[in-house]
C-alpha positions in Angstrom: 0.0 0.0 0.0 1.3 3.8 -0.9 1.6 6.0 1.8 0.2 9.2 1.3 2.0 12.5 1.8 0.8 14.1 5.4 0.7 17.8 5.6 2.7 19.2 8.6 0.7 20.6 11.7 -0.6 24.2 11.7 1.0 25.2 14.4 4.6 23.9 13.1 4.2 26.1 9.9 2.8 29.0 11.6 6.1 28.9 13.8 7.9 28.5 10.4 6.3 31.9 9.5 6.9 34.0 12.0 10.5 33.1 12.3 11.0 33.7 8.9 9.2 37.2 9.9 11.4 37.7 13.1 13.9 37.2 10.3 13.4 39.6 7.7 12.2 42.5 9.9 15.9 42.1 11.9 17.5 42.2 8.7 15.3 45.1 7.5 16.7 47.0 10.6 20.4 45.6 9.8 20.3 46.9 6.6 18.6 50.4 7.7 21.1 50.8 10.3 24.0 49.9 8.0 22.4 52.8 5.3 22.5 55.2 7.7 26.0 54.8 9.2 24.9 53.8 12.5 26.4 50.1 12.2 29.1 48.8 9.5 29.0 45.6 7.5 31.9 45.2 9.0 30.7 44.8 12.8 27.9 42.6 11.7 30.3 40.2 10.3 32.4 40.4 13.1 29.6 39.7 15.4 27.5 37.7 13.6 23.9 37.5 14.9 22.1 34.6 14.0 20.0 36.6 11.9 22.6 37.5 9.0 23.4 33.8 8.8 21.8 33.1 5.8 22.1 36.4 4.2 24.7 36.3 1.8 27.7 38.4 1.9 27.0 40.6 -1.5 23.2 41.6 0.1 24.8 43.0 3.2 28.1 44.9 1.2 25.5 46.0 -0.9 22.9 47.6 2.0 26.3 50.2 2.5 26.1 53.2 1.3 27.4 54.1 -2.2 27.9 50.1 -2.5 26.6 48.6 -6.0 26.9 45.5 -7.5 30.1 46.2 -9.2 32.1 47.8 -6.0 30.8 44.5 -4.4 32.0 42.6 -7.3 35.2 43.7 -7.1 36.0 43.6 -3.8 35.1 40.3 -2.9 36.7 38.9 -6.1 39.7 40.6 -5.0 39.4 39.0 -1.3 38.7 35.7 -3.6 34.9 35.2 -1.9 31.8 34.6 -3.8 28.6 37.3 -3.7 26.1 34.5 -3.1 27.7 32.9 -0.2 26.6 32.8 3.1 27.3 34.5 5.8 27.5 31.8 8.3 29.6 29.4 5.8 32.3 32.1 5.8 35.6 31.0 7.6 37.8 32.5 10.2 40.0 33.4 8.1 37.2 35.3 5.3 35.3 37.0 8.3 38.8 38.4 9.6 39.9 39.5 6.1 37.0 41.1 5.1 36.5 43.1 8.5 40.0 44.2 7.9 39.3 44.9 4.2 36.3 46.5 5.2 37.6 48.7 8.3 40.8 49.8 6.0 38.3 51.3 3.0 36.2 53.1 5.5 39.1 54.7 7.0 40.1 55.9 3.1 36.5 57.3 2.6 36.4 59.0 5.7 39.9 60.7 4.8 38.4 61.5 1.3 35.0 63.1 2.2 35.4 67.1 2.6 35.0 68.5 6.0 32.7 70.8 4.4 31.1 71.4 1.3 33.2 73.0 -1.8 31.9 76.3 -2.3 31.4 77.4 -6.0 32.2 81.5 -6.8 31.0 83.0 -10.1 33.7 84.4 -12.0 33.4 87.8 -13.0 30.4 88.3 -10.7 30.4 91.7 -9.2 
C-alpha cells in the first residue's frame, strides 16, 4: 500500500512563519542601520547575529552606502569570496579578512570626504 503525503501541523508552519518574519524584519533593521552609518558591514560580520546567517555576503556589502553590484564585485573577487555565499559558511579566516578589508576602505572614505562642502564662486560676478 502507498503512503500518502501528510501535511505538517498548523502550528509547526505558523512557527515557520513567524521566524521567517522575526527574520526579515531584523535584517530590514540591519540593513537600515548599515544605510545610515549607524552600524558597519563590518561589525555585523564580526559579530555575527544569528539573523545575517543566511544572508549572503553581496546583500549585506550592498545595503552600505554608495555600494553597488560592481564595487561588491570587485571587492570580494579581490578577497577571492563569492557574492552569493553565506554569511555563516564564511571561515575564520574570510570574516577576519574582510573586516579588515572592510575597516581599512572606510578609513580611506572618511579621509576623502570634505569636512565641508566646496563652495562654487561666479567668476566675474560683481
Amino acid at each position: 500500500m502507498m503512503q500518502t503525503a501528510t501535511m505538517t501541523p498548523a502550528p509547526q508552519r505558523l512557527r515557520a512563519l513567524e521566524r521567517a518574519n522575526e527574520v526579515r524584519l531584523a535584517r530590514a533593521e540591519l540593513k537600515r542601520r548599515i544605510a545610515e552609518g549607524q552600524l558597519s558591514a563590518a561589525e555585523v560580520i564580526r559579530s555575527n547575529p544569528p539573523e545575517v546567517a543566511t544572508w549572503t555576503v553581496g546583500d549585506l556589502l550592498r545595503s552600505q552606502r554608495r555600494w553597488g553590484g560592481t564595487r561588491c564585485r570587485k571587492f570580494l573577487s579581490h578577497n577571492q569570496i563569492s557574492e552569493v555565499k553565506r554569511i555563516e559558511t564564511l571561515t575564520e579566516r574570510q570574516r577576519h579578512l574582510l573586516v579588515a578589508q572592510l575597516q581599512s576602505s572606510r578609513c580611506v572614505e572618511q579621509e576623502m570626504r570634505p569636512s565641508s562642502p566646496p563652495r562654487f564662486e561666479l567668476l566675474g560676478a560683481a
